[in-house]
C-alpha positions in Angstrom: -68.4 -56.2 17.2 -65.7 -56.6 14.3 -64.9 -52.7 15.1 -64.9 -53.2 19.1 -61.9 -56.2 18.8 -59.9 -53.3 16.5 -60.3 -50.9 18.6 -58.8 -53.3 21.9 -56.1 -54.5 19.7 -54.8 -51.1 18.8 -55.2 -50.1 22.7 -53.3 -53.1 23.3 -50.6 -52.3 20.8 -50.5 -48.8 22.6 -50.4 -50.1 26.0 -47.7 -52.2 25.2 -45.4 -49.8 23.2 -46.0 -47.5 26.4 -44.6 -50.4 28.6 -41.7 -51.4 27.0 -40.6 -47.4 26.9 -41.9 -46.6 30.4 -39.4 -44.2 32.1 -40.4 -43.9 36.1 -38.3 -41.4 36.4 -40.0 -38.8 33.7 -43.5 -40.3 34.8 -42.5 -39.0 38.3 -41.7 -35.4 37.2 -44.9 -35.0 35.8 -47.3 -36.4 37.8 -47.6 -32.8 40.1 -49.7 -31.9 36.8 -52.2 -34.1 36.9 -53.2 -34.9 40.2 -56.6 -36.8 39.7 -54.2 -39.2 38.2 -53.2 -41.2 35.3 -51.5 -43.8 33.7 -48.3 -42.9 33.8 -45.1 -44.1 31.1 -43.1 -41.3 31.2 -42.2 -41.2 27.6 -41.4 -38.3 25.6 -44.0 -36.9 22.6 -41.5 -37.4 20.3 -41.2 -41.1 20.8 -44.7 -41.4 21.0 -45.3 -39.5 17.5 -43.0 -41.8 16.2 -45.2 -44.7 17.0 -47.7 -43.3 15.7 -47.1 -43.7 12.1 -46.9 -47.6 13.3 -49.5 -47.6 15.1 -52.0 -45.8 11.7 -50.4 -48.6 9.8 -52.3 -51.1 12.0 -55.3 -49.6 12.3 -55.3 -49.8 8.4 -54.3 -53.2 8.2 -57.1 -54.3 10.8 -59.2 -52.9 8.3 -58.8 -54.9 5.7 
């Protein structure tokens, strides 16, 4: 259960990261290459990579 609740924080911390950086405009351009659909931000993989050492940091402090 402890493991499930770590898991929907760090989604949570995702989702909202992905929010705060949403760009319609670049979701828009890519949505012809996935046409069963997604959630789409629109952010670049370089912004997201740089979360991502935030986001390893969490995951070890939820650890703890």
């Amino acid at each position: 259960m402890a493991a499930e609740k770590k898991l929907k924080t760090i989604v949570l911390e995702i989702r909202r990261f992905c929010e705060s950086k949403a760009d319609e405009k670049q979701a828009q351009r890519y949505a012809r290459f996935f046409t069963e659909g997604y959630d789409a931000y629109g952010i670049s993989s370089e912004l997201f990579l740089e979360q991502k050492d935030t986001l390893e940091l969490l995951a070890k402090c939820l650890e703890e």
